[in-house]
N, C-alpha and C positions, 0 to 999 in steps of 0.2 A: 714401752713409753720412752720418748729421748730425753736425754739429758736436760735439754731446755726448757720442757714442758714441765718434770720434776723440779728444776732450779725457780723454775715462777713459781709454781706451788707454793716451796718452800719458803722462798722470799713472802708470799701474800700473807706466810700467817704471821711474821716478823713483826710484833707490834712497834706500833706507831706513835712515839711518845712526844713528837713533835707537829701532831695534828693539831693543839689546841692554840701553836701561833699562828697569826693571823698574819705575819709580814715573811714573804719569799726571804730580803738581806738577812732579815734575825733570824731565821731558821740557818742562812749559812755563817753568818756570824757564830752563833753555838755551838754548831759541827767543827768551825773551825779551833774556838778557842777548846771544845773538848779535845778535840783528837790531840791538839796543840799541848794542854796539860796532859793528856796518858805517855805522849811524848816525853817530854820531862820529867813525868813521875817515874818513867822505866830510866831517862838517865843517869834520875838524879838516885833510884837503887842499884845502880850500877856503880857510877861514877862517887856518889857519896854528897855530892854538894855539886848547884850549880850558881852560878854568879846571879842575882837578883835582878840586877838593875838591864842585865841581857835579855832574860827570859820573859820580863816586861814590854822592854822593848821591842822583841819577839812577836809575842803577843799583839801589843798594839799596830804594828804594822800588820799582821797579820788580816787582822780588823780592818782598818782601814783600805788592805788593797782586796779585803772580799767583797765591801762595798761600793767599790767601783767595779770591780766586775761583776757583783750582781745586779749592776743599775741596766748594763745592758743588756742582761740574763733576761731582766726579767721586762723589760719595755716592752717586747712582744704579748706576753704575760697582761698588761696595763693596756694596749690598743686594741687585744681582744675582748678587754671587758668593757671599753669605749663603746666597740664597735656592736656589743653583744646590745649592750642597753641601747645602742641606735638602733637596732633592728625591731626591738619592743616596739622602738616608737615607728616604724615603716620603714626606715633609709636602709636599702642593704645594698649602699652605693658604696660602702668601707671594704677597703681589702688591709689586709696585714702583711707586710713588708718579709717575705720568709727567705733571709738569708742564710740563717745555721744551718746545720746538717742534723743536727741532734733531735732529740725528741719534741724540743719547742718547735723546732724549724716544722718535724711532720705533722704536728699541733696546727701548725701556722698555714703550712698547706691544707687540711683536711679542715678547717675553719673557713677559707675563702672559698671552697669547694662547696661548704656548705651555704653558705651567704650566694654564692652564684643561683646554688639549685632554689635558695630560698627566694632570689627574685627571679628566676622565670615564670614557679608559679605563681607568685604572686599578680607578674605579668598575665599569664597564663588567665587567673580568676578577671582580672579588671576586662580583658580581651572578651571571656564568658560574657560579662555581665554589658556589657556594649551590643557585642552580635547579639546575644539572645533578646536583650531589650528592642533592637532593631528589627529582628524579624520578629518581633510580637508584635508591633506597632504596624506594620502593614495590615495584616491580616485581621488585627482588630477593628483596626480604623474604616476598613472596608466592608467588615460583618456588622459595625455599626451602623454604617451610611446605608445599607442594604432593610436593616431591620426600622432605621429611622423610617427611611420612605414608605415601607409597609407600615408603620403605624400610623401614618400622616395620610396615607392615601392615596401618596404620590404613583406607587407602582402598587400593582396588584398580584397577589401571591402567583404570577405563574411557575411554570416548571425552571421557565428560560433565571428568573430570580433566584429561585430557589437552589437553581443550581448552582449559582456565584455563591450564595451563603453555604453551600454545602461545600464547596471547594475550597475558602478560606477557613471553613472549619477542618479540610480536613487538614491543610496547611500545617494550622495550630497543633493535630495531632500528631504529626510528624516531625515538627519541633517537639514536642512534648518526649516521644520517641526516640529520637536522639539524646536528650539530656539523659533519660533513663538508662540508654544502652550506655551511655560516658559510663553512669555511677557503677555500670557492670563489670565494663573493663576496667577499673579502678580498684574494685573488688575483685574482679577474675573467676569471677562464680558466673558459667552458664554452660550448659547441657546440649549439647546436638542431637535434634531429632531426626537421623538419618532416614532415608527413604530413595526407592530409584524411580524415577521418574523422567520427561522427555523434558527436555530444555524449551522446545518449539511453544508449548502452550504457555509456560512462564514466563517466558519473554514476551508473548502475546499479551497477556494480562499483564506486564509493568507497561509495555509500551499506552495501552488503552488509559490508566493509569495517569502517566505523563500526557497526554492529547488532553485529557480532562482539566489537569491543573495548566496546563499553557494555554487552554481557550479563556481563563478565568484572567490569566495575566496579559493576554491578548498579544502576544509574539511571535505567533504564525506561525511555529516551527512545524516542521514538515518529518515524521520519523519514518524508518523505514529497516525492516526486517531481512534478513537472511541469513537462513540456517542448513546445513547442508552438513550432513547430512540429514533431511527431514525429520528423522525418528532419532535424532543422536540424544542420548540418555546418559545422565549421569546419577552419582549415591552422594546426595549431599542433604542437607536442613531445607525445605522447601521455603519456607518461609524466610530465614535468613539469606537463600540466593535470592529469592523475591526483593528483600531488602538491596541488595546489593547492586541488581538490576535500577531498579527504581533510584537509588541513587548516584549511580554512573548519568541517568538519562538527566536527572534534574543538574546534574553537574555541568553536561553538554548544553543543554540546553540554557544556562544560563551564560555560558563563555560563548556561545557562537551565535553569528547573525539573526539577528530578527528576519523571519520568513526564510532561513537556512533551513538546513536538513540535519537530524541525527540518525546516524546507522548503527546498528546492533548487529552484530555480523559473529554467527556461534561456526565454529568447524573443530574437526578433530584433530587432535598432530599425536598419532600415538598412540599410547593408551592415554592419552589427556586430552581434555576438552576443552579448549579455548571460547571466551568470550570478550569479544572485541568493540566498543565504544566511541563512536568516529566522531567529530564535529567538524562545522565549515568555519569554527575560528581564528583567531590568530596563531593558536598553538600554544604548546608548552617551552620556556626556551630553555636549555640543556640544562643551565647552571640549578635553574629552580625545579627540576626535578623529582629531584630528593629533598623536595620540602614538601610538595604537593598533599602527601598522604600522612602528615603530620597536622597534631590535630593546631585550628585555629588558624588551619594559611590556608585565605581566601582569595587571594592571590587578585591584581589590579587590573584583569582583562574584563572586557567587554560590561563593565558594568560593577564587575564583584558581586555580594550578595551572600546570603547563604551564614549559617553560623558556623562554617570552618571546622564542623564535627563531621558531615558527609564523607568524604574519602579518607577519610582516619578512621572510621567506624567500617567502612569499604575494607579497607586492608584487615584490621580487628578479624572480618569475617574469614575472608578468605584464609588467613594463617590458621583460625580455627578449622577450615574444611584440608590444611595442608597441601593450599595452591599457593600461586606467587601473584604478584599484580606489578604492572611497571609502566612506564609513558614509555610509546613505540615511536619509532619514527616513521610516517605517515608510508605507504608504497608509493613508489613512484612519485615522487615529489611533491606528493598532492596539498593541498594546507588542510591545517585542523590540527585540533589534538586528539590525539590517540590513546586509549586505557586500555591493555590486557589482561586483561586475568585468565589464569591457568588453574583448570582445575584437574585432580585425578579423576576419571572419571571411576574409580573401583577402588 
């Protein structure tokens, strides 16, 4: 055990008989005039006598210049608990001034560090509670105008209806979906049900998947498939590349042209198996790259949309399967934004 660790020990069990003042100056006022009397009392057993009207005056200045130095001791002391009781009330726009070096000062740092982190999420919830409201209100709005006219007699249950209401319901489930996978990674509790399997038909069934929900939004997007090796097989969660697919596709699909094309393009490099995600959009631009798979950037292209969990929850996966994911730069200068994901394939 080092020396440091035994020395705090020992200090913690040091009792504390100046807990029950309530004023920072009077706790150093005390220390002062105490140590200031043991002082005296050892010179005055030595010495025999000291002069009265010195050792007062001693004293009192003493006092005095501890309470100008603990006014600015403790001021930081004072706009942390300003700032503590502002943040009760919502404002965690207060920072604290951390000049010292000393323990107040790393007080002072590790204070405003925390009021940062305390308003982005707080950020974070109001940003939730907007997008989610937002994408609830579509797909409601539209499962109700769908169900209205079926009770009214307007339209008649065919398949062609049914299918709109079945597509805005399943909308709803995939919002539903994502808030639950949030509370997952939040908690960090979920299981991989490995399994190997071919890539070619899971990409098939997201793609089919997405064609369903774009006919309901009417965007015309055009998708289109290539895998090559045909039979290339990876060991991963079936259901969570499913996920993963299907939310690459609605991502493209919503940043690029109405009546554009989304490609899904799988190849091998390695032993890893790449999965590649094209659009005919404007692209991603450099800078905002490294926000893209941060949860809540929805980023202002072609529309936005989407409650900003998709490619957060994207990356989420993949780190679990122990692949990477990153914005490419298109080949050949082509436009679009580009999503890779690498996975092992063993």
């Amino acid at each position: 055990m080092s020396l440091r660790v035994t020395t705090r020990r020992y200090l913690d069990m040091v009792p504390r008989p100046l807990d029950s003042v309530r004023s920072m100056k009077l706790k150093l006022a005390i220390l002062l005039v105490a140590s200031g009397g043991l002082a005296f009392a050892f010179f005055w057993s030595q010495i025999g006598w000291l002069p009265p009207r010195t050792t007062i005056t001693a004293l009192l200045g003493a006092l005095i210049f501890s309470q100008l130095l603990a006014h600015g001791m403790t001021k930081p002391l004072r706009e942390m608990t300003a700032a503590a009781r502002a943040m009760a009330r919502g404002d965690y726009t207060r920072r604290i001034p951390a000049t010292s070096r000393d323990e107040v000062g790393e007080l002072a740092h590790a204070f405003n560090q925390m009021a940062a982190d305390l308003a982005a999420v707080d950020q974070e919830r109001r940003e939730l509670i907007a997008n989610v409201s937002h994408e609830l209100r579509t797909p409601i709005t539209a499962l109700r105008a769908v169900l209205e006219n079926l009770v009214d007699g307007v339209e008649k249950p065919d398949p062609a209806t049914l299918s709109t209401a079945l597509a805005q319901t399943e909308r709803l489930g995939l919002l539903v979906g994502e808030l639950l996978d949030l509370s997952r990674i939040d908690a960090g509790v979920l299981a991989l049900d490995r399994e190997e399997f071919e890539l070619g038909p899971l990409v098939e069934e997201a793609v089919a998947e997405a064609e369903v929900t774009d006919a309901a939004t009417g965007r015309g997007i055009r998708f289109a498939i290539d895998v090559e090796p045909p039979g290339v097989r990876v060991l991963a969660d079936r259901g969570r590349l499913h996920q993963v697919v299907i939310n690459l596709l609605d991502n493209a699909a919503r940043h690029g042209p109405a009546g554009g094309e989304v490609g899904v393009h799988v190849r091998t490099m390695g032993d890893d198996v790449t999965i590649e995600v094209r659009d005919e959009g404007p692209g991603i631009p450099r800078e905002e790259r490294h926000q893209v798979f941060e949860r809540f950037t929805r980023g202002g292209r072609a529309g936005g949309g989407g409650t900003g969990l998709g490619l957060a929850i994207v990356r989420w996966v993949v780190d679990l399967h122990g692949g990477t994911i990153a914005v490419v730069d298109p080949a050949g200068g082509a436009p679009g934004g580009h999503i890779r994901v690498t996975l092992p394939a063993r």
